[in-house]
C-alpha positions in Angstrom: 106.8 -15.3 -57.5 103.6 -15.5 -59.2 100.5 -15.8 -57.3 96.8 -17.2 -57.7 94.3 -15.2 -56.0 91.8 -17.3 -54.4 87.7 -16.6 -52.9 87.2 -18.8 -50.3 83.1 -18.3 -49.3 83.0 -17.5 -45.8 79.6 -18.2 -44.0 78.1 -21.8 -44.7 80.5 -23.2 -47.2 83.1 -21.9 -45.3 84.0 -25.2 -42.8 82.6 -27.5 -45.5 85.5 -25.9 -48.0 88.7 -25.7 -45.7 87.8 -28.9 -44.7 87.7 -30.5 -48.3 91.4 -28.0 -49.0 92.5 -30.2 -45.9 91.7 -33.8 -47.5 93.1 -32.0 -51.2 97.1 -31.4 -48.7 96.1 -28.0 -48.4 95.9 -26.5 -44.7 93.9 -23.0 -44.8 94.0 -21.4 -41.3 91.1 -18.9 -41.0 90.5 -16.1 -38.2 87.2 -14.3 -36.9 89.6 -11.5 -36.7 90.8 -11.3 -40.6 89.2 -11.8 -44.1 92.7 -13.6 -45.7 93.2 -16.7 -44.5 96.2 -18.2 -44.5 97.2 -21.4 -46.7 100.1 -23.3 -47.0 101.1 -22.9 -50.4 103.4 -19.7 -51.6 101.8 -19.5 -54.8 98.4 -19.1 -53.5 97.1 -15.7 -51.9 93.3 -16.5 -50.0 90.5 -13.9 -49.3 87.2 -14.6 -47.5 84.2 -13.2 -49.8 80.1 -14.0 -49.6 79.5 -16.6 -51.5 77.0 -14.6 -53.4 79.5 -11.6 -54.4 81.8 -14.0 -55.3 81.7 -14.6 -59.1 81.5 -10.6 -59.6 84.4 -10.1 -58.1 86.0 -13.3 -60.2 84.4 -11.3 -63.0 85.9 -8.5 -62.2 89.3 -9.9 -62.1 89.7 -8.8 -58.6 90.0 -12.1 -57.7 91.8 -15.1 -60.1 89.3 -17.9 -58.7 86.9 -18.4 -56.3 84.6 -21.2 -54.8 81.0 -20.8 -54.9 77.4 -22.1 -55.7 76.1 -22.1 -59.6 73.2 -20.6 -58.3 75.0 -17.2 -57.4 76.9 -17.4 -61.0 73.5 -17.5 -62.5 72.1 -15.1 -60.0 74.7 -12.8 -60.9 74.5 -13.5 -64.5 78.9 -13.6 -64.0 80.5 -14.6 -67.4 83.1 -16.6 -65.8 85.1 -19.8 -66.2 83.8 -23.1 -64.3 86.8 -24.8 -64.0 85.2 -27.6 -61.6 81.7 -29.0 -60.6 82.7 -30.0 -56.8 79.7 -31.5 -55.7 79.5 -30.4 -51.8 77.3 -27.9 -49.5 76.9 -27.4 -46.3 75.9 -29.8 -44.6 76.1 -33.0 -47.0 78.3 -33.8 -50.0 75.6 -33.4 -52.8 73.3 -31.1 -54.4 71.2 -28.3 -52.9 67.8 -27.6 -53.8 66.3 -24.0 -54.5 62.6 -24.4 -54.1 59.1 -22.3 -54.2 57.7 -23.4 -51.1 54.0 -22.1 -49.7 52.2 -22.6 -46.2 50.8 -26.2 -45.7 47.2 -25.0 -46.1 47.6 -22.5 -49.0 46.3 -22.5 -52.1 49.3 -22.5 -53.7 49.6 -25.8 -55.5 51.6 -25.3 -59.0 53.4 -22.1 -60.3 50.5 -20.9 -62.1 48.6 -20.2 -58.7 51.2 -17.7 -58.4 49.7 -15.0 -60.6 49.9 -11.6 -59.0 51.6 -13.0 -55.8 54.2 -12.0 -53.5 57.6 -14.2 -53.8 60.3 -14.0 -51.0 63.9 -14.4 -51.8 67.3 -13.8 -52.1 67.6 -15.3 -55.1 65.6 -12.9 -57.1 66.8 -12.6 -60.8 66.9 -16.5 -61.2 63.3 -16.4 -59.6 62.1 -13.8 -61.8 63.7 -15.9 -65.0 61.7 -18.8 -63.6 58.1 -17.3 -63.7 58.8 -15.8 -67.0 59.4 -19.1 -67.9 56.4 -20.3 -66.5 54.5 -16.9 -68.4 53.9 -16.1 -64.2 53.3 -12.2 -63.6 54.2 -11.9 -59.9 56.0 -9.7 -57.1 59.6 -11.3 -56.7 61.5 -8.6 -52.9 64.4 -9.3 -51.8 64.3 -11.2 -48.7 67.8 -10.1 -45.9 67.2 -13.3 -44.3 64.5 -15.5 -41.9 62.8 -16.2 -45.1 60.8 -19.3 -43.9 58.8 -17.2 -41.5 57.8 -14.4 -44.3 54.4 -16.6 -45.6 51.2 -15.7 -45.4 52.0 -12.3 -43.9 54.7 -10.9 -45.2 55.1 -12.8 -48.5 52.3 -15.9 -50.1 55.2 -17.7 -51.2 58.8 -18.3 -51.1 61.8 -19.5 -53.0 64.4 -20.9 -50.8 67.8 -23.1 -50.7 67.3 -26.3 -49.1 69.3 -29.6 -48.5 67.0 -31.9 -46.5 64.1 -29.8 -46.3 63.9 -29.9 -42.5 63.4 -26.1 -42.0 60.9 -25.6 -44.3 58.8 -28.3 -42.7 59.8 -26.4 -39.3 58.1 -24.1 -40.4 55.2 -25.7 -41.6 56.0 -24.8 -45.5 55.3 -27.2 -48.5 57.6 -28.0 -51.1 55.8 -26.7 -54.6 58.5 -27.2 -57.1 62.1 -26.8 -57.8 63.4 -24.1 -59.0 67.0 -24.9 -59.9 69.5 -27.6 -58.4 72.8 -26.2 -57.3 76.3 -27.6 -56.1 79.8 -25.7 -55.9 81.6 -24.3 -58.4 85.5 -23.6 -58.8 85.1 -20.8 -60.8 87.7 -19.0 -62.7 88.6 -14.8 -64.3 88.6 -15.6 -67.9 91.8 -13.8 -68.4 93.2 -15.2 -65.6 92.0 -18.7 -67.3 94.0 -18.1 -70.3 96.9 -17.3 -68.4 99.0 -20.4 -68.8 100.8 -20.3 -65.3 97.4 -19.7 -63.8 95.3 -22.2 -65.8 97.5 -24.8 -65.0 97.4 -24.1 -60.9 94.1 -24.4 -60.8 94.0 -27.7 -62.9 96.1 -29.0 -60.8 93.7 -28.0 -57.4 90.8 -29.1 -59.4 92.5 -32.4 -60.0 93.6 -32.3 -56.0 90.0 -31.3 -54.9 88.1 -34.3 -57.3 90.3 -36.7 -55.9 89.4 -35.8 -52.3 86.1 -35.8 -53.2 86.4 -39.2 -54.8 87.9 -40.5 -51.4 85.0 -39.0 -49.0 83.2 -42.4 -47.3 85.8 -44.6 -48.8 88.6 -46.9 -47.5 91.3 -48.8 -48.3 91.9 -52.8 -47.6 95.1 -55.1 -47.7 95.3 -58.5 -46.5 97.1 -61.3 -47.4 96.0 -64.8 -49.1 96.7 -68.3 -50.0 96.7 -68.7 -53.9 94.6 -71.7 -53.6 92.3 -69.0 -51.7 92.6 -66.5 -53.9 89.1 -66.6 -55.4 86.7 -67.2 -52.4 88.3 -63.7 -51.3 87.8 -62.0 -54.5 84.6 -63.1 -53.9 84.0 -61.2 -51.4 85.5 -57.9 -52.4 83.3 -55.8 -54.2 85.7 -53.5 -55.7 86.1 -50.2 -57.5 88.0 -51.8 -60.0 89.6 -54.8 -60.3 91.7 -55.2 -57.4 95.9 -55.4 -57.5 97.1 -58.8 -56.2 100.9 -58.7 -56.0 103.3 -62.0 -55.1 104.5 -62.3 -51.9 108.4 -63.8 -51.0 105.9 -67.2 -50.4 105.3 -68.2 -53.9 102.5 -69.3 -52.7 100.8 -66.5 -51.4 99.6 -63.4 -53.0 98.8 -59.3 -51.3 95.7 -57.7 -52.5 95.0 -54.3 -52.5 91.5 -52.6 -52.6 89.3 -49.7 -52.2 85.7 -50.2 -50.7 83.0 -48.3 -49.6 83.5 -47.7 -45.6 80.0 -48.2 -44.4 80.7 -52.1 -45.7 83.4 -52.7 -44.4 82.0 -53.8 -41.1 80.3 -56.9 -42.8 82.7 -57.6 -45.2 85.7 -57.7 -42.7 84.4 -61.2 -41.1 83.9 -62.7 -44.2 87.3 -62.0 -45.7 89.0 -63.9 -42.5 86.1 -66.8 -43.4 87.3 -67.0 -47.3 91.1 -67.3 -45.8 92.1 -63.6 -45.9 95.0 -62.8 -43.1 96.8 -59.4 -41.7 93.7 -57.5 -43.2 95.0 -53.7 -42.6 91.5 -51.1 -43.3 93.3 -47.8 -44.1 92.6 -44.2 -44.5 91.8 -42.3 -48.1 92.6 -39.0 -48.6 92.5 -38.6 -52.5 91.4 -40.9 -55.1 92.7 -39.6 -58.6 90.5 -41.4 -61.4 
């Protein structure tokens, strides 16, 4: 049986990315004790790798495919295939952030006051692209962690990943610019990619993973209404598309069928049953396949 081998990025992304597997119909079952998690699908073989080793290794055809952020393809300079732009992290389902940060009361205010500085990072080639950019001469080390706490002593200035931004003010750091925006990435071997058995696997979890993407925060709502009701109710509904009425036995009553967002739902419940609605069911998504 052919197989697809498959990086999982174990450490931060890890929960966020077995979870989203879950919502896709795929059940991953990890262990503290082994590095190849198990998945119920025969076709697919899973490894645990760091996020940031993770596209050399899908370079390297070691692995077929892996999940990780764009800013470790770049970082590694990894010519790979991005099959998907899955926009999750680690804590929210949207973008992350790597920014310069200095202390509040530095005098660090633009990327020009960085001349002949110390920079602490992990993400050190895309930093060192980013001055050059900026015609910046400064020290970029390679920070193993605890980053935040490195400035004034250790380091003037930092360039760290960030989704709210809550750490850095923790650490009474100041946001001085963005270095790049980042979100997950279902990367791909480029052989592997023009393998035709394998390309079309992992077009079909891409298509699986999107859809339980497009699902996250959203619901699904039947109820049942007079035809002479009919509009007040679709007045109410604000839809993703136009929503699927469909006869009922009762010529003269009519099903509809929609998707809304769940955090209306509350508020929008009440004034369905006002308009005429009746045996309103709120359901579950898992996957919404556009």
């Amino acid at each position: 049986m052919a197989k697809l081998k498959l990086g999982i990025p174990k450490g931060s992304l890890e929960n966020a990315t077995v979870d989203l597997f879950r919502r896709a119909g795929f059940v991953i079952t990890t262990s503290s004790r082994s590095y190849f998690p198990a998945i119920d699908d025969p076709e697919i073989e899973c490894m645990l790798i760091r996020a940031q080793e993770m596209a050399r290794y899908v370079e390297d055809g070691i692995l077929d495919a892996g999940l990780t952020g764009r800013d470790w393809v770049l970082e590694n300079d990894a010519q790979v295939a991005v099959v998907a732009d899955l926009i999750y992290a680690r804590q929210s389902f949207g973008k992350v952030r790597w920014v310069l940060a200095a202390p509040e009361n530095s005098a660090i205010h633009s990327v020009k006051d960085l001349e002949g500085k110390i920079i602490a990072t992990e993400l050190v080639g895309a930093t060192r692209r980013y001055l050059a950019s900026h015609g910046v001469t400064a020290k970029v080390e390679f920070s193993w962690g605890a980053t935040e706490v490195k400035p004034p002593v250790l380091a003037d200035a930092i360039v760290e990943v960030t989704e709210t931004g809550s750490s850095l003010r923790a650490n009474n750091l100041r946001i001085v610019d963005t270095v790049l925006e980042s979100n997950t990435q279902l990367i791909a071997n480029v052989s592997a990619w023009e393998d035709d058995w394998k390309r079309k696997k992992l077009q079909d979890i891409k298509m699986l993973l999107e859809g339980a993407l497009n699902a996250l925060g959203k619901v699904g709502l039947m109820l049942n209404v007079e035809k002479a009701r009919l509009d007040q109710v679709l007045g109410v509904l604000p839809a993703l598309k136009t929503p699927t009425i469909s006869q009922l036995s009762d010529d003269a009553w009519v099903a509809v069928n929609t998707i809304l967002d769940e955090s209306t739902v509350r508020m929008i419940i009440p004034r369905l049953k006002e308009a005429g609605a009746q045996g309103i069911v709120e359901y579950p998504l898992n996957k919404i396949v556009m």
